[in-house]
N, C-alpha and C positions, 0 to 999 in steps of 0.2 A: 234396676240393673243397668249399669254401661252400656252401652250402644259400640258395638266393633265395625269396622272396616269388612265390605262385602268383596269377593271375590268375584271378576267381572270374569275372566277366562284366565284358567291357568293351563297349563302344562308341561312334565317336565323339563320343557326348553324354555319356557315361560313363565311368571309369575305377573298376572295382572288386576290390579285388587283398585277401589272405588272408594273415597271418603270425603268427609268434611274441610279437614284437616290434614294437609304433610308437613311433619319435623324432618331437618334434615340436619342430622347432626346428635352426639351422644353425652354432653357433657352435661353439668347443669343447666344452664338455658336452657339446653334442649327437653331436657327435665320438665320443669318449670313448664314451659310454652304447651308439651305436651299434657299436663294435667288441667293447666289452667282449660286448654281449647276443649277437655273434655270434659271438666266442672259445667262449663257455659254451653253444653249439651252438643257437642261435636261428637262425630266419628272422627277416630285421629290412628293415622300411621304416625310410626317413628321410624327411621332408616339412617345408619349408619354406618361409615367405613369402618367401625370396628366393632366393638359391645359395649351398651347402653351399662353403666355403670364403672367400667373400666377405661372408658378414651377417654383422652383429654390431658391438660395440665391439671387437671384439679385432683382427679381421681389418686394420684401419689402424694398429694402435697397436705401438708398439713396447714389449712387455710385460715388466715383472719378475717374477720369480716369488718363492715363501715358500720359498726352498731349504734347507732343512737337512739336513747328513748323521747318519747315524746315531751314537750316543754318547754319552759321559755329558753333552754339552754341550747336546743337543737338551732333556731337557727345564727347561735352565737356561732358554735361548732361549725357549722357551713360555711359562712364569713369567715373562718380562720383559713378553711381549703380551701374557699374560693380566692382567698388572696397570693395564694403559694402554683394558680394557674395561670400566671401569668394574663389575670383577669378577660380567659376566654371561654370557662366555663357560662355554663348557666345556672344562675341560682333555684330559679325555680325546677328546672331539673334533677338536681340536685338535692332538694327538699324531697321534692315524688320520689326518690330511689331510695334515700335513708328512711321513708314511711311505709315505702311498700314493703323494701327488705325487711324492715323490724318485724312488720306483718305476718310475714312469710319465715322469717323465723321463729313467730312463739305458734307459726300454725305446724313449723315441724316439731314441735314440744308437744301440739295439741296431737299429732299424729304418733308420738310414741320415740321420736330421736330419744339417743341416748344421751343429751347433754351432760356435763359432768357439774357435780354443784360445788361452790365456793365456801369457802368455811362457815358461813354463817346461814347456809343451809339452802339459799338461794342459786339457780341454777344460771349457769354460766353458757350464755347463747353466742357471744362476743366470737366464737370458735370453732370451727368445724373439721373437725378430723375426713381427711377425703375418701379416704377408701369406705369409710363406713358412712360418710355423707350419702357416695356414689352408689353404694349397695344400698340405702335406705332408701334413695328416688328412686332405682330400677324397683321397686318393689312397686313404689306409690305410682309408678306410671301404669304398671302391672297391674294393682286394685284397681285403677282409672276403667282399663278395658281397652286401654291402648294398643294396638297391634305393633310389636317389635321386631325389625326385620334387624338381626345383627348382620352384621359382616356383607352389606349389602351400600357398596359406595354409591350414590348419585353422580352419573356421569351428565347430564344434559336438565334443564327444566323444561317444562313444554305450555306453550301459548297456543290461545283459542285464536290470538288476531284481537282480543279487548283484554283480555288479562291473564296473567299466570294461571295452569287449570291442571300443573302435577310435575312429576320429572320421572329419570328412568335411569337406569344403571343398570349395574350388574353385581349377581349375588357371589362372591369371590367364591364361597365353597362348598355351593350345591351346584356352578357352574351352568347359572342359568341368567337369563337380561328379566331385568323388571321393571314395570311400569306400574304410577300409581296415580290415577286420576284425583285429582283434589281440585276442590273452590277456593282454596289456599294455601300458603304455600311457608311455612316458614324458616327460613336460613339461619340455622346457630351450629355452625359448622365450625368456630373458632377462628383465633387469630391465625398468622402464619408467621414460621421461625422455617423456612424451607430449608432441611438437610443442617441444618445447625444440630439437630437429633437430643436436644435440653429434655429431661424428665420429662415425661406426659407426652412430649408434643410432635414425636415423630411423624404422626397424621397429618398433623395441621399444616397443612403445606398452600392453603391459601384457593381449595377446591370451590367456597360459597362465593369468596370473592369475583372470581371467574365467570360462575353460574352469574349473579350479579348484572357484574356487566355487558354479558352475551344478550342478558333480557332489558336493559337499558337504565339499568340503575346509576346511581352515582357513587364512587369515591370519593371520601373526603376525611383531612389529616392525617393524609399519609405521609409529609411529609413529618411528623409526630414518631415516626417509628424506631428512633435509634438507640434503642433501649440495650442495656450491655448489664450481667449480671456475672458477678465473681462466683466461680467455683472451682475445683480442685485441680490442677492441669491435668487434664488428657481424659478428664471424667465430662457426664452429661448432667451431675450435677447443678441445676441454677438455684440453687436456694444459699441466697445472701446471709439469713437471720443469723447464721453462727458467727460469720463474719462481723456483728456487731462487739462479739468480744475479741476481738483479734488486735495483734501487734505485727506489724508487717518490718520486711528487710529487705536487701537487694542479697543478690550473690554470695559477696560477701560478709553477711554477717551483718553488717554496719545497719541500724534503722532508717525507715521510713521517716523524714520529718513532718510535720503535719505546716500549715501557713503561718505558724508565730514561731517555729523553730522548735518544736517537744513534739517526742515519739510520736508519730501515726496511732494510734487508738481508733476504734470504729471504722470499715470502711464500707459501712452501707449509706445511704441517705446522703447528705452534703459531701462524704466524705469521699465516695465515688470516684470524683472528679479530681483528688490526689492520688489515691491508685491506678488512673487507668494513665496520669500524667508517668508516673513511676512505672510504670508497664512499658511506655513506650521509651520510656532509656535503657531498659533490659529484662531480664528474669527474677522475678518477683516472690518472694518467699512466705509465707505470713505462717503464725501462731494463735491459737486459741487459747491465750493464758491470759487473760485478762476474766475469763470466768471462773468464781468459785466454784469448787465440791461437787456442793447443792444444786449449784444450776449447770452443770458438767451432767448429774444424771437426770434433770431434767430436758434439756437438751435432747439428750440418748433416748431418754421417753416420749418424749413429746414430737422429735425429729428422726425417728428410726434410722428409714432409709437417707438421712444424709450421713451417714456415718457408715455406711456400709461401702465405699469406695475406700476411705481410711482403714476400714478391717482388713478389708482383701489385700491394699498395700503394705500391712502391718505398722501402718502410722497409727501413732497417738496423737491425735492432732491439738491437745492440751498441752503437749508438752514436746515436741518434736514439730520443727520447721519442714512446710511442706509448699512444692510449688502451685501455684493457683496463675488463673488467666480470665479473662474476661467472656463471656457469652453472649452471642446477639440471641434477641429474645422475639426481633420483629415486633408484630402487633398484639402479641399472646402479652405483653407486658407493657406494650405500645400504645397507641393511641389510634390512630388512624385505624378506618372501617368502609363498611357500606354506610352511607346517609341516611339519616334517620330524617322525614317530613313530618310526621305527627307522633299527637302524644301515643298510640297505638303500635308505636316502631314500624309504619310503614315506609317503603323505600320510595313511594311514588310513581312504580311500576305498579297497577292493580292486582291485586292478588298476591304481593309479593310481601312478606315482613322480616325481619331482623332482629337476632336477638344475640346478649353476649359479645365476644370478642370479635367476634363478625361483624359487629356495628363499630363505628364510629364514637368513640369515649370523648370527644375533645367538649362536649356537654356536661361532663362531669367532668372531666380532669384537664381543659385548655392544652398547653403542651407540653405536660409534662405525665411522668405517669401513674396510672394508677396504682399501682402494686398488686399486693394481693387484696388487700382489704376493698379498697374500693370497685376492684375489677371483681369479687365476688357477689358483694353489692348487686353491684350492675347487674350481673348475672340472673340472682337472683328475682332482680325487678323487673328487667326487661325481657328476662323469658315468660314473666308473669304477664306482663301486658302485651305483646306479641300474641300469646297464645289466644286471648280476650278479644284481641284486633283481627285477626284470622279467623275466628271462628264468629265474630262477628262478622264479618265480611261473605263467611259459607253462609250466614244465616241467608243475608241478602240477597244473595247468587243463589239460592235452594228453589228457586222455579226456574231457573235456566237450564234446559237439559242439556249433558255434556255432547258439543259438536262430535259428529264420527272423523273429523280430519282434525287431528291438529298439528301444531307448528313443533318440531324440534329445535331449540335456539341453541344448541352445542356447536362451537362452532372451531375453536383450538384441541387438536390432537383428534377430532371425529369426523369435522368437514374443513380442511383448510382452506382459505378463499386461493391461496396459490401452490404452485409446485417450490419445493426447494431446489434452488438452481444455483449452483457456484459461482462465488463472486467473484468477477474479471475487472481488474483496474485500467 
């Protein structure tokens, strides 16, 4: 039987609960990190600012993953992304993410996902629908024995004075503060797109980073962040993929030329960087008629809700011109994170780990970005090995008994080192 999280003192004004393990954060990482820490015989909380299957960019999106199978072909496939990163990845990291992820994906086939199968009978893992990805982990973190605090944000982490030993927030709507003692501590909190408000990611406003650096960890590749993704003007649409079949125009009518002088076609991937050029001479129109029929209601199946801003405007976006605008995506599509020191995702604060968008990608993707495929990947791996590092780490720590003092490190918006004072020139 799972092993849960003990209740140190609670009280309706309070909730204060004791484990092996804290997740801090609701997406897949967080997932991930929470089953792994409780496979390798942890008690494990989860706490999130919103609900464990639903936050996140993933949970709406319909995800591709970095799939490769084992064999002499995988580390051709590496060598090919490793040379499109501006040769700052690392290859052997690189290698561990596409072995773990495959891993971890035939162990959610071993656990019952519903993958869907390919014509010739074989199942097709390559793809993860998010909503029912995100409902299938809440489930497995659930069998785990996991304790799930939804709607419970982490305001502060808290130090012994030698290492990370829990954090504390507040539960938004039972309207009480909580505190969660742990021997570790893990951050997959997600990237940050603050107030950009792109599908998924209204949360993600950049809370673990924070945490982060209050407790002494490092950033790094953040300069990696300026990732920009097309979708509909005035919508929070950021999913590019349709945009693959698209013909673009200005104002007028007239096309988009692409660099040899013929129509604009495609404007995801390379193509980007003529769009966002044509964006910044004026108002930007594009078409989805470059897709056939077949792949018209493919699309519609496969990408529901991108199509649901088009419904509501009563655009046909197959066959009717409509305006689009670029998206900053920050680090949710970015690069730049918390630093990663070892293979375990630890930050080099003791106690502290990383996992997901919260971390620092320029290991896999140098300066460019991941996208979806590879940023799920990651996800995937690195909330696997975090959760393994962390609860490794509890094992260690499991004769230390937790000090009665410890350190609050919140220190922006809870303890400010000064007063706001008006600026006099």
């Amino acid at each position: 039987m799972p092993k849960t999280a003990r209740a140190v003192r609670s009280a309706p004004e309070r909730l204060h609960l004791a484990a092996d393990v804290l997740v801090l954060g609701g997406g897949p990482s967080a997932a991930w990190a929470a089953v792994a820490a409780a496979e390798n015989g942890a008690t494990v909380v989860l706490a999130d600012k919103g609900y464990l299957g639903t936050s996140g960019a993933t949970a709406p999106s319909n995800t591709g993953t970095w799939c490769v199978p084992p064999g002499d072909n995988r580390h051709a496939v590496v060598e090919r992304r490793w040379q499109r990163t501006g040769e700052l990845a690392d290859q052997r990291w690189m290698l561990r993410c596409v072995d773990t992820a495959y891993r971890n994906l035939l162990q959610l086939s071993e656990w019952g996902y519903p993958f869907p199968s390919e014509d010739d009978g074989r199942l097709y893992i390559a793809n993860l629908r998010g909503p029912d990805y995100m409902r299938f982990m809440r489930r497995r973190v659930l069998l785990a024995g996991v304790t799930v605090l939804d709607h419970h944000p982490a305001l502060e982490l808290l130090s012994d004075g030698d290492a990370i030993v829990g954090a504390a927030g507040v539960g938004r709507q039972v309207e009480r503060d909580w505190r969660v003692d742990a021997r570790a501590v893990v951050l997959a909190t997600g990237g940050c797109a603050f107030r950009e408000r792109i599908l998924g990611s209204t949360g993600l406003t950049g809370d673990g980073y924070l945490m982060a650096a209050e407790a002494g960890a490092s950033l790094s590749g953040m300069e990696f962040t300026g990732k920009y993704t097309l979708a509909p003007h005035g919508s929070s649409l950021n999913k590019g993929l349709p945009f693959r079949w698209a013909s673009f125009h200005r104002e007028d009518g007239s096309p988009i030329l692409g660099p040899t002088g013929e129509p604009l076609r495609n404007g995801i991937g390379d193509r980007e960087e003529e769009v966002a050029r044509a964006l910044i001479e004026g108002p930007l129109y594009a078409r989805l008629d470059q897709a056939e029929p077949a792949l018209q209601g493919w699309l519609r199946q496969g990408q529901p809700n991108c199509f649901v801003p088009y419904d509501r405007a009563g655009i046909d976006p197959f066959n009717d011109l409509f305006r689009i605008t670029l998206r900053a995506e920050g680090t949710v599509r970015g690069t730049g994170g918390i630093d990663i020191v070892s293979d375990d995702c630890a930050t080099g604060v003791p106690g502290l780990y990383v996992a997901g968008d919260a971390a620092s990608r320029e290991i896999m993707t140098g300066a460019v970005s991941g996208g979806g495929a590879v940023n799920s990947s990651w996800a995937l791996a690195s909330g696997w090995w975090a959760g393994k590092g962390a609860s490794t780490h509890a094992r260690r720590r499991g004769g230390k008994a937790f000090r009665s003092e410890v350190l609050p490190l919140g220190q922006a918006g809870l303890r400010p080192a000064a007063s706001p004072r008006a600026h006099v020139s």
